[in-house]
C-alpha positions as CSV (number, residue, x, y, z in Angstrom):
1,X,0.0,0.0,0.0
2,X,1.2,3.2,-0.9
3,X,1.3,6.2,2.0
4,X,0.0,9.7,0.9
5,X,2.5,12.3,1.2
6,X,1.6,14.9,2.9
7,X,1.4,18.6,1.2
8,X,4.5,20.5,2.7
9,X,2.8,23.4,5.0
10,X,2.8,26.8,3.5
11,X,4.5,28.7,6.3
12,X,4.0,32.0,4.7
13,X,-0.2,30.9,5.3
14,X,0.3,30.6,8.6
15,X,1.7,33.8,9.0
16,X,-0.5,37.0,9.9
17,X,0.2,40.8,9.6
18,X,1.0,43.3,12.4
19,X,0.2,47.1,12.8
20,X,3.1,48.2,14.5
21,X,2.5,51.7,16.6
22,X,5.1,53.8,17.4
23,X,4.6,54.8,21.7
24,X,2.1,57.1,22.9
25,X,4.9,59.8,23.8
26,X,4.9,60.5,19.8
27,X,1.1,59.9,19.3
28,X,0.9,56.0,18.5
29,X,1.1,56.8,14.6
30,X,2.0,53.7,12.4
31,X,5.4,53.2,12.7
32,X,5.2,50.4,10.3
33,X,4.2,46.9,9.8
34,X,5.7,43.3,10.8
35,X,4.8,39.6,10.3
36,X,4.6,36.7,12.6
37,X,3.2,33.2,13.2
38,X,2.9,33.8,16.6
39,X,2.1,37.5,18.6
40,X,5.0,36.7,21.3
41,X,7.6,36.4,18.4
42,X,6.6,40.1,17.7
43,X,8.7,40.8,21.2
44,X,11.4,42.3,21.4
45,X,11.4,43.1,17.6
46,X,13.0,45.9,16.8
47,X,11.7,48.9,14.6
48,X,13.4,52.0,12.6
49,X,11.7,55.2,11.7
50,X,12.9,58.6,10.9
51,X,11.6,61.8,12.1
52,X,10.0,62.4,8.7
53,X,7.9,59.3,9.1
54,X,6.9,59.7,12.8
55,X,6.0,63.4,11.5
56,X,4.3,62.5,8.1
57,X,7.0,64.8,6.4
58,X,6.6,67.9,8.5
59,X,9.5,67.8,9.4
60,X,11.8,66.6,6.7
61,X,14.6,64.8,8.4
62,X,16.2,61.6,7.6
63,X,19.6,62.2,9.4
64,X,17.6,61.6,13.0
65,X,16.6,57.7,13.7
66,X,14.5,56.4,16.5
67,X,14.9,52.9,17.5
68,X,11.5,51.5,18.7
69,X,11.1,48.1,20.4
70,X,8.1,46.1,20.5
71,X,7.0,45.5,23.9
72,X,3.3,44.1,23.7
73,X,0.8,43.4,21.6
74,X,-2.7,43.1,21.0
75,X,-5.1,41.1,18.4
76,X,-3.3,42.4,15.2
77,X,-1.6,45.5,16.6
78,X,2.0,45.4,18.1
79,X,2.7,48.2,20.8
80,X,6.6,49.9,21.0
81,X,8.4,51.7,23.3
82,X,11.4,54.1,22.4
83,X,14.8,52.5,23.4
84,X,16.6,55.4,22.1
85,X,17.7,57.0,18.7
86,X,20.5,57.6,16.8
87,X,22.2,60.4,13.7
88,X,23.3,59.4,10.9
89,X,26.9,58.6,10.7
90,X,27.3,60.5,7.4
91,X,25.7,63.8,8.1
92,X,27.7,63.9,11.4
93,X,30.8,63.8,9.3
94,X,30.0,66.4,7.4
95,X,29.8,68.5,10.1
96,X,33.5,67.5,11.5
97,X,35.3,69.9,8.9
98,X,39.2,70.4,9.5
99,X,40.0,73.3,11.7
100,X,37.2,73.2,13.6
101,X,36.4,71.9,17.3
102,X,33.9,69.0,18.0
103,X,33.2,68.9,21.1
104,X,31.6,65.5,22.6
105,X,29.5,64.7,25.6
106,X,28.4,60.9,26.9
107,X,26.6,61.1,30.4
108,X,24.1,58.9,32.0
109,X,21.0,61.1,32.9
110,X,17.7,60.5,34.9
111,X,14.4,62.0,34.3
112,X,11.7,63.5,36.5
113,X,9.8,59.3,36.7
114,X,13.3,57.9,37.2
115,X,14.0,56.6,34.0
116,X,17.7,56.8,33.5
117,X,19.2,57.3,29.9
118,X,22.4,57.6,28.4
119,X,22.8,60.6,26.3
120,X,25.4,61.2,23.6
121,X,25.6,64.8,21.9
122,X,27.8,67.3,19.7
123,X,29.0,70.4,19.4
124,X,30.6,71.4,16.5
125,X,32.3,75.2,16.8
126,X,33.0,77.4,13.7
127,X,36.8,77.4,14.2
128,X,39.0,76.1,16.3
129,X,38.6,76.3,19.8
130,X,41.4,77.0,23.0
131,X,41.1,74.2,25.2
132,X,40.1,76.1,28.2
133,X,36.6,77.0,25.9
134,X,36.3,72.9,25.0
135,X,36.4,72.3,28.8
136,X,33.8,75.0,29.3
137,X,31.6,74.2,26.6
138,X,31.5,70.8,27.3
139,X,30.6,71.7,31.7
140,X,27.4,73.7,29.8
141,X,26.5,71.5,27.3
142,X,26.3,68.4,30.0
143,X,24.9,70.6,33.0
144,X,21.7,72.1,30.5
145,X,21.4,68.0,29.6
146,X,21.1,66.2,33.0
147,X,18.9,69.4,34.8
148,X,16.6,69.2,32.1
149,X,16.6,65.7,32.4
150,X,15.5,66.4,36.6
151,X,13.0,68.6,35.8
152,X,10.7,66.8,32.9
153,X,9.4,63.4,32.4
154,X,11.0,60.4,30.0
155,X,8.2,61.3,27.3
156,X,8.6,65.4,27.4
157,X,12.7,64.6,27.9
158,X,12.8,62.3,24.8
159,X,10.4,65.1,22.5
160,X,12.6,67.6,23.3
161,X,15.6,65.9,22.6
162,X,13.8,64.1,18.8
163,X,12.2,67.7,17.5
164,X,15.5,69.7,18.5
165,X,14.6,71.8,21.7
166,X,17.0,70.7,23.8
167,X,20.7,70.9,21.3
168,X,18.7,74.5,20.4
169,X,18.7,75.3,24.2
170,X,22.9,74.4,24.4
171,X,23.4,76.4,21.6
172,X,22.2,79.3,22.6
173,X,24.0,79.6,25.4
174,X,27.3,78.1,24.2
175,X,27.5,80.5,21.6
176,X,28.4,83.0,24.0
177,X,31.5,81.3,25.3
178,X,32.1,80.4,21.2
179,X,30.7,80.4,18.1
180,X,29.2,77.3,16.7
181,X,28.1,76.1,14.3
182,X,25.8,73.0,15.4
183,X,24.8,71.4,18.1
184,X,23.5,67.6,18.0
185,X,21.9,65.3,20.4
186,X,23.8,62.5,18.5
187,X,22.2,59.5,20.1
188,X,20.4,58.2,23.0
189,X,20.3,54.8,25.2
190,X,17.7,54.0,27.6
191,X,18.5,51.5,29.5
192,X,16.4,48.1,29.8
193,X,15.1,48.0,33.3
194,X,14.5,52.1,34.1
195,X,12.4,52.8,36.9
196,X,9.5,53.4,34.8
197,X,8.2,49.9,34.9
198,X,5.2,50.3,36.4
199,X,3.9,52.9,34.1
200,X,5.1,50.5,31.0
201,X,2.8,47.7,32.6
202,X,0.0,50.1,33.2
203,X,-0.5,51.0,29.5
204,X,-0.2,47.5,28.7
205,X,-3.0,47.1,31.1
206,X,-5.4,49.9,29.2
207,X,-5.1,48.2,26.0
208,X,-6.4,44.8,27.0
């Protein structure tokens, strides 16, 4: 007797489509879409979209990345939550002319709800800079970075940081010790286990 063989299983079939949000600090707009057999491999996933995306072209950027991590989902909606962003490697080296001075900044700060961050910024001058201005730049740039950080919560911190607020804030004032010509919050970390926890479970909670 001969045995049947059995049909090899489409896997693709068995696969269903995901809405992936962005988090609700940048309005849960569609960050973009992924594809699972299961919802729990959706976590952990990790998502890319530039500030001209999460804006629908507003704002026209493509040098600024945030990286978005998928931390729950729902029937056929994934839910994110911003791990941190980063600038594009190429624009920032365009910036770093010869015979200027870029000065660099890479401090842990935490926020108002105790979420702790490390944040990495930029400041590139017009010409070069004496070292005793670097130094003092750099006490500025770092001191306007983690008091900020003390006085506003993770989701106003990180919207002040992706839209520009916060590198126009050090500028300002750094261009009195020397003139610049840009200041970039170049990229930021968050760390895994912040504080915050309880908040992230919380909205988890309201979308069941």
């Amino acid at each position: 007797m001969q045995l049947a063989h059995k049909r090899p299983r489409d896997k693709w079939k068995a696969k269903q489509w995901y809405t992936v949000l962005a988090p609700k600090m940048f309005g849960e707009v569609k960050a973009g879409e992924a594809v699972a057999d299961e919802p729990s491999k959706l976590i952990g996933r990790r998502i890319e979209m530039t500030l001209g995306d999460l804006t629908g072209n507003v704002i026209k950027n493509t040098n600024l990345k945030l990286l978005l991590e998928i931390d729950d989902v729902n029937h056929t909606t994934a839910y994110t939550r911003f791990i941190g962003h980063k600038m594009d490697t190429g624009y920032l080296r365009s910036l770093a002319r010869k015979g200027i001075s870029k000065i660099d900044s890479n401090i842990d700060v935490v926020t108002k709800d105790g979420e702790k961050l490390r944040v990495k910024t930029s400041c590139f001058t017009l010409k070069k800079a004496s070292e005793a201005q670097v130094k003092q730049i750099r006490k500025m740039m770092e001191e306007i970075i983690i008091n900020r950080a003390k006085t506003l919560e993770l989701n106003r911190y990180v919207q002040e940081i992706i839209l520009g607020k916060l590198s126009s804030d050090i500028y300002k004032v750094a261009k009195k010790i020397y003139p610049l010509r840009r200041v970039e919050i170049t990229k930021t970390e968050r760390y895994r286990y912040g504080y915050g926890a309880q908040e992230q479970e919380r909205e988890q909670e309201e979308r069941r």
